[in-house]
Biotite code that builds the C-alpha atoms (Angstrom):
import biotite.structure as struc

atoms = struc.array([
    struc.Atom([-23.015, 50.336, -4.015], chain_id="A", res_id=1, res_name="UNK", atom_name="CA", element="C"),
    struc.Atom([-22.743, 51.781, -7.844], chain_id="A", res_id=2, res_name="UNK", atom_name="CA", element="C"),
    struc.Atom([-19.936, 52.809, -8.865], chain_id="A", res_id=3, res_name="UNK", atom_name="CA", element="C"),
    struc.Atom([-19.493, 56.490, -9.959], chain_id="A", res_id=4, res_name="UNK", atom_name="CA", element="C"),
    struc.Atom([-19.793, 56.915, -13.548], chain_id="A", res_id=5, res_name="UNK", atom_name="CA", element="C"),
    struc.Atom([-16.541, 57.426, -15.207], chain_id="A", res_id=6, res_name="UNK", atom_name="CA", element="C"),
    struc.Atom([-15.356, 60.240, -17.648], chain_id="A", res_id=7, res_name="UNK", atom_name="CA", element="C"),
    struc.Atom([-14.928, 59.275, -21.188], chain_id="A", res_id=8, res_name="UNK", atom_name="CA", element="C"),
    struc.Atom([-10.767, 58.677, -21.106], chain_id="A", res_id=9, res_name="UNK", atom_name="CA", element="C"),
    struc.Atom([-11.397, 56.526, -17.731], chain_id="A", res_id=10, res_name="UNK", atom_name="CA", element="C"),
    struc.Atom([-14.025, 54.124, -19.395], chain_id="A", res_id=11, res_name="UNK", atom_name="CA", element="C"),
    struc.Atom([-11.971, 53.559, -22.265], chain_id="A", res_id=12, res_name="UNK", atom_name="CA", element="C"),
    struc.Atom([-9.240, 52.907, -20.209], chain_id="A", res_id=13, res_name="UNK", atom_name="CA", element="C"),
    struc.Atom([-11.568, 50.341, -18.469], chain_id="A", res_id=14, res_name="UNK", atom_name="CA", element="C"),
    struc.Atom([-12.960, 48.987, -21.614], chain_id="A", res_id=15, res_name="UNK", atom_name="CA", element="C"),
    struc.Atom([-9.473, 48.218, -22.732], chain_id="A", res_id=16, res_name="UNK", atom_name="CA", element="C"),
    struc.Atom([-8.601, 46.318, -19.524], chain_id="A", res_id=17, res_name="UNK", atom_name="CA", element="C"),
    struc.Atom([-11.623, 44.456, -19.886], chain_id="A", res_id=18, res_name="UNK", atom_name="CA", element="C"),
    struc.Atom([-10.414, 43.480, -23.528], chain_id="A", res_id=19, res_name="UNK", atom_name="CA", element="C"),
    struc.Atom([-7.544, 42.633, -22.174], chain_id="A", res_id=20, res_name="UNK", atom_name="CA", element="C"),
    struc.Atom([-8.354, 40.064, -20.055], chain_id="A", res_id=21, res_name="UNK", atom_name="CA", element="C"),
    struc.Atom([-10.486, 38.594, -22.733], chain_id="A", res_id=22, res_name="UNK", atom_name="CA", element="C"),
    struc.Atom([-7.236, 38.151, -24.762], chain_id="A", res_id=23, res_name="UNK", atom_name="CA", element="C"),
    struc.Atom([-5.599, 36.994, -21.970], chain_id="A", res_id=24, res_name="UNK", atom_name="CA", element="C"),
    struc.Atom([-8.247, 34.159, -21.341], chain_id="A", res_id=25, res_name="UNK", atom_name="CA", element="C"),
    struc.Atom([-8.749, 33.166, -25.119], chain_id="A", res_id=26, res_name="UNK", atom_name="CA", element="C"),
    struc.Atom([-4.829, 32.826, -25.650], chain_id="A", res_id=27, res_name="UNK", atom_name="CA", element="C"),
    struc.Atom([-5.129, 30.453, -22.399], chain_id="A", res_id=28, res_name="UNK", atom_name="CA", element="C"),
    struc.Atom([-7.983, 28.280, -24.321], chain_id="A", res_id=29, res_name="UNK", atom_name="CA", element="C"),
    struc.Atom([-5.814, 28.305, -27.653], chain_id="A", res_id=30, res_name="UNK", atom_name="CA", element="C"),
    struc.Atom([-3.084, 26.878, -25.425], chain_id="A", res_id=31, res_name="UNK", atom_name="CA", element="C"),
    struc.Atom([-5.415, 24.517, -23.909], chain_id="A", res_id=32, res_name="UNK", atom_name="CA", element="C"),
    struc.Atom([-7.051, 23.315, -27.074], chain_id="A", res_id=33, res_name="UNK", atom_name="CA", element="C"),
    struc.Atom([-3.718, 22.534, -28.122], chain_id="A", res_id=34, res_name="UNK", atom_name="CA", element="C"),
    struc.Atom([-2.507, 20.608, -25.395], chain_id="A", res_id=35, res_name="UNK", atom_name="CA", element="C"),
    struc.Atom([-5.621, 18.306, -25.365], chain_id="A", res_id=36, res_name="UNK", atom_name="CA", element="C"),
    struc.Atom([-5.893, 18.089, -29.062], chain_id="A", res_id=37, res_name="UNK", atom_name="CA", element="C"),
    struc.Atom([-1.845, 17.159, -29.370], chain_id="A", res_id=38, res_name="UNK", atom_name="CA", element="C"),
    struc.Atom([-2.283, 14.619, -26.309], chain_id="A", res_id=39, res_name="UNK", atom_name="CA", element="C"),
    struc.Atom([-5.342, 13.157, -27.679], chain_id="A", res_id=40, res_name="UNK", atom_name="CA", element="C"),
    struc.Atom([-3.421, 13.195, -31.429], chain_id="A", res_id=41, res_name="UNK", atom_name="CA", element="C"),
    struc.Atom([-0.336, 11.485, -30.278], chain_id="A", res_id=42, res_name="UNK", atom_name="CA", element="C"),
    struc.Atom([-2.888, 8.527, -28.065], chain_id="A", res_id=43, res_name="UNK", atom_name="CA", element="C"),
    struc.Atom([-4.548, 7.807, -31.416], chain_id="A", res_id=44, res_name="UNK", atom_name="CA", element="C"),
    struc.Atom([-1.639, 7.754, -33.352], chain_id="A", res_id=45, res_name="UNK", atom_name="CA", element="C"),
    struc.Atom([0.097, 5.363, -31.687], chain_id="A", res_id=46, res_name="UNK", atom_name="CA", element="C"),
    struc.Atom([-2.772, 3.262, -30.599], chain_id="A", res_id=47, res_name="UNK", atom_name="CA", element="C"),
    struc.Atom([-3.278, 3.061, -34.953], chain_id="A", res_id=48, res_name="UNK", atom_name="CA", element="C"),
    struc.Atom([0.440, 2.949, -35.454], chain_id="A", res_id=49, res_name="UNK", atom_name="CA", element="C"),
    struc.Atom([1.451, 0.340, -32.798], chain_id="A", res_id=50, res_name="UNK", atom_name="CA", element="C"),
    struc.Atom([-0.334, -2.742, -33.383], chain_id="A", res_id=51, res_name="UNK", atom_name="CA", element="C"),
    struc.Atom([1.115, -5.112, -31.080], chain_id="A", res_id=52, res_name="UNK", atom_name="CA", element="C"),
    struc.Atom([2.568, -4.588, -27.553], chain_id="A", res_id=53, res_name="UNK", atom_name="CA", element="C"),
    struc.Atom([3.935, -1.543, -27.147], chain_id="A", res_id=54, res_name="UNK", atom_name="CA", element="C"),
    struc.Atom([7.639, -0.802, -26.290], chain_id="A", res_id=55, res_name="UNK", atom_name="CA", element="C"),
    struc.Atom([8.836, -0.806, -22.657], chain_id="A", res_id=56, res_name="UNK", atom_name="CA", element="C"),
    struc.Atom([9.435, 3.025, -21.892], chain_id="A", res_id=57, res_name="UNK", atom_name="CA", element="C"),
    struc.Atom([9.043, 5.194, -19.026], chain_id="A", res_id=58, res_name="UNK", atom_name="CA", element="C"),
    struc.Atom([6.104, 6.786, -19.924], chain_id="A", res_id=59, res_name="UNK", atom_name="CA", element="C"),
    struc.Atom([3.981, 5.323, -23.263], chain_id="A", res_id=60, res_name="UNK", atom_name="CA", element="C"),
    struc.Atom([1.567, 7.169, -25.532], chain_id="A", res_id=61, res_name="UNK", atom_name="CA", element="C"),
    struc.Atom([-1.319, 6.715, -23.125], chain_id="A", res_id=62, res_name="UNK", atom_name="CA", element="C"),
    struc.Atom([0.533, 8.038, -20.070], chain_id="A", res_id=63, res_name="UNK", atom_name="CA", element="C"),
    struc.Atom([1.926, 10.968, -22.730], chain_id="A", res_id=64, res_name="UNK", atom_name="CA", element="C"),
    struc.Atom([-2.285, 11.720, -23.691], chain_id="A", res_id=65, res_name="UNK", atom_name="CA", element="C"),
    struc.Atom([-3.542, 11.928, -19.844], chain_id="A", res_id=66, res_name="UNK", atom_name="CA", element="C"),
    struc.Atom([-0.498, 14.311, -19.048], chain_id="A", res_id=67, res_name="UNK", atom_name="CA", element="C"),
    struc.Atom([-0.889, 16.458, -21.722], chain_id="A", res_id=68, res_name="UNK", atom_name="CA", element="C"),
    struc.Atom([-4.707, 16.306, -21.406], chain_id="A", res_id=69, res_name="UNK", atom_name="CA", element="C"),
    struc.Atom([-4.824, 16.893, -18.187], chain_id="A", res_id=70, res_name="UNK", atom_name="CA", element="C"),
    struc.Atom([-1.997, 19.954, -18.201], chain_id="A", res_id=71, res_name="UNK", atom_name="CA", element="C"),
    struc.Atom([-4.571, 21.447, -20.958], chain_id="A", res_id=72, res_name="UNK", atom_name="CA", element="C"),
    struc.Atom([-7.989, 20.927, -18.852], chain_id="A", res_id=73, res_name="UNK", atom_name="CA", element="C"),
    struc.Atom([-5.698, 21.981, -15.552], chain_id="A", res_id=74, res_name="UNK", atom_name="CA", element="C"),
    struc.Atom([-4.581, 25.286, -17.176], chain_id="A", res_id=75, res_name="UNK", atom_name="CA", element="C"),
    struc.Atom([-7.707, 26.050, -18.838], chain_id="A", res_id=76, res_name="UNK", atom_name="CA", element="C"),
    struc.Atom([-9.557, 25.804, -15.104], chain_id="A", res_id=77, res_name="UNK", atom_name="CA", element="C"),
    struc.Atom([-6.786, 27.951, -13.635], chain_id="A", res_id=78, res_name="UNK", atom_name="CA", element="C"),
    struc.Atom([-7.185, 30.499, -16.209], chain_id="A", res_id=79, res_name="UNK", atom_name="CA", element="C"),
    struc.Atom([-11.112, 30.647, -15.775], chain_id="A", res_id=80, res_name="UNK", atom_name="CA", element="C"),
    struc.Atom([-10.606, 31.162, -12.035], chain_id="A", res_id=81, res_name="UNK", atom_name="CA", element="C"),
    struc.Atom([-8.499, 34.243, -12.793], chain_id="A", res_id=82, res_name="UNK", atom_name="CA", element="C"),
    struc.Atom([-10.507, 35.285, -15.365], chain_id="A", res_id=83, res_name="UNK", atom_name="CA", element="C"),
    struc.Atom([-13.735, 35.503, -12.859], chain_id="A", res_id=84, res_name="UNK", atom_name="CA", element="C"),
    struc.Atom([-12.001, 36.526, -10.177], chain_id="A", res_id=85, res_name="UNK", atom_name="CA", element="C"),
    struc.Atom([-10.710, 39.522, -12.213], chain_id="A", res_id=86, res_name="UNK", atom_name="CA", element="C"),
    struc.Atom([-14.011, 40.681, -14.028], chain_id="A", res_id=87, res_name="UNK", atom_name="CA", element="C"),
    struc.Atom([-15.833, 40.590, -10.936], chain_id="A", res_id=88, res_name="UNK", atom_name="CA", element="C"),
    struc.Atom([-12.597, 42.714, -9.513], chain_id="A", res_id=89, res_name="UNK", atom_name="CA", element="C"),
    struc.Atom([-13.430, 44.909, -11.643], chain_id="A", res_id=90, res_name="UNK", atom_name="CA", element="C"),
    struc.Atom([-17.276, 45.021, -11.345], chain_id="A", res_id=91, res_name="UNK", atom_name="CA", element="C"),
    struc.Atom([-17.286, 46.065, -8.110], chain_id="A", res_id=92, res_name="UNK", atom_name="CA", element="C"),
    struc.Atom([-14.373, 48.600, -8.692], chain_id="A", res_id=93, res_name="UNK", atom_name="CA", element="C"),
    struc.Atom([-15.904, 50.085, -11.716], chain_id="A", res_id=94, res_name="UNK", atom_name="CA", element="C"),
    struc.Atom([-19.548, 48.971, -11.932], chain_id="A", res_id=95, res_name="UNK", atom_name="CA", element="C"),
    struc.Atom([-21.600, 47.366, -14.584], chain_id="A", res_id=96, res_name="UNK", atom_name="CA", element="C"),
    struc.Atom([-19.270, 45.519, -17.504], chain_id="A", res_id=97, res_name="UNK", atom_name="CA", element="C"),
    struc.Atom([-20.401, 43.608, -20.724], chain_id="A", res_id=98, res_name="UNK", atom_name="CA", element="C"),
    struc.Atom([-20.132, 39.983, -19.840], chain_id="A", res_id=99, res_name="UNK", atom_name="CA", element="C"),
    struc.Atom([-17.801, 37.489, -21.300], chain_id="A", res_id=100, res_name="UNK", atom_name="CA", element="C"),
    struc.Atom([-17.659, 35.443, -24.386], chain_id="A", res_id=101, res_name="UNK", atom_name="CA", element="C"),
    struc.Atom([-14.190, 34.087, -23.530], chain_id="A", res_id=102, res_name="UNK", atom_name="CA", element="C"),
    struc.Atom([-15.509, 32.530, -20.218], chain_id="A", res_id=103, res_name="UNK", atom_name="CA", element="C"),
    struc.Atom([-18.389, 30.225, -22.208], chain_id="A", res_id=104, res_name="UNK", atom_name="CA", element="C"),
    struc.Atom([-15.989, 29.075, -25.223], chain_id="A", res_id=105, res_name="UNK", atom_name="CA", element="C"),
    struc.Atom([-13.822, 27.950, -22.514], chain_id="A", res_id=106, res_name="UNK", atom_name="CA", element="C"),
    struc.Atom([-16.408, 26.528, -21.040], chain_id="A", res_id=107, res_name="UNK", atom_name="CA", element="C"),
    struc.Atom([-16.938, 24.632, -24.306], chain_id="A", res_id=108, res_name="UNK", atom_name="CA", element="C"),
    struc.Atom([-13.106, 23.451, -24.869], chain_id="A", res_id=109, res_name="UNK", atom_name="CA", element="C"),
    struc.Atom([-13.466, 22.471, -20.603], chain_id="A", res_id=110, res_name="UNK", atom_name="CA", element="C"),
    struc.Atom([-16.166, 19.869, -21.903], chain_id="A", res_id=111, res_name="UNK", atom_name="CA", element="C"),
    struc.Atom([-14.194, 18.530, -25.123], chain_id="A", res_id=112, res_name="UNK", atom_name="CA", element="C"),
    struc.Atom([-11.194, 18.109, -23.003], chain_id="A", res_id=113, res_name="UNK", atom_name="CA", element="C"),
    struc.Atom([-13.007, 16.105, -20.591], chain_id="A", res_id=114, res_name="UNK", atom_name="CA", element="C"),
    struc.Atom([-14.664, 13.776, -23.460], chain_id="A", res_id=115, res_name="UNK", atom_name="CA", element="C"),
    struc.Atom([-10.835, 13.437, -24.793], chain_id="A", res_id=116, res_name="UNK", atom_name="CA", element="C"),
    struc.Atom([-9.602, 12.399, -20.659], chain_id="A", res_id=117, res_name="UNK", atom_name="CA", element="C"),
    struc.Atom([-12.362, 10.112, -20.767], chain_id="A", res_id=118, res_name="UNK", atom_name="CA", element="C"),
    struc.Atom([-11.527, 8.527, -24.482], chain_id="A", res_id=119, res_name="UNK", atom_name="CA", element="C"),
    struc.Atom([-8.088, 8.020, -23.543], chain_id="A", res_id=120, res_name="UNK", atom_name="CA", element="C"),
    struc.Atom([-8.652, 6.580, -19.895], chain_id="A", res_id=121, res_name="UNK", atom_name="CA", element="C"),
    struc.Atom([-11.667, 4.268, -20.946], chain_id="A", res_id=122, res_name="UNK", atom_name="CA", element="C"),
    struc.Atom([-8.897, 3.566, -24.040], chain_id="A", res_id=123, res_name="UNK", atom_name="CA", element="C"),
    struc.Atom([-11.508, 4.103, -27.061], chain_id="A", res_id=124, res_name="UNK", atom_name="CA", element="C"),
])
């Protein structure tokens, strides 16, 4: 079924919503990025700093990386989900849309994030 086509004020209107939700899913991949970057950060500072055993405490730098690694990878997959589910919302309200860029860079960070999981749980 295609969509009707839209006067001029209604497709800017979707445009705009459509940028929008790009925003909305890059801020999500800045906040990402810097969870996994500041978990990964504060592993490899600590496993540099700390040359002997480490101190007894709840949670260590290690434990600190996976959480904050996997809060970052965990958000950024949440955030993708909404992001396709509301494109293709809006695809079959309103018809053919550009496709994303936000959704691939995401993609990208997704894949770093998972080499930084992997770095800290293989403890490289």
């Amino acid at each position: 079924m295609n969509a009707p086509t839209p006067d001029a004020g209604t497709a800017l209107a979707i445009d705009r919503t459509r940028l929008a939700y790009e925003r909305t899913m890059m801020a999500w991949v800045r906040t990402a990025t810097s969870l996994i970057s500041f978990g990964f950060t504060i592993y490899k500072f600590f496993q540099l700093e700390l040359k002997g055993p480490l101190p007894d405490h709840l949670i260590g730098p290690r434990g600190f990386a996976l959480i904050m690694i996997s809060t970052g990878l965990v958000a950024l997959a949440m955030a993708g989900i909404q992001h396709r589910e509301s494109l293709r919302l809006m695809r079959a309200t309103y018809g053919t849309i550009p496709r994303s860029v936000a959704g691939p860079v995401a993609a990208l960070v997704a894949m770093l994030g998972v080499f930084a999981l992997l770095g800290v749980v293989a403890r490289v």
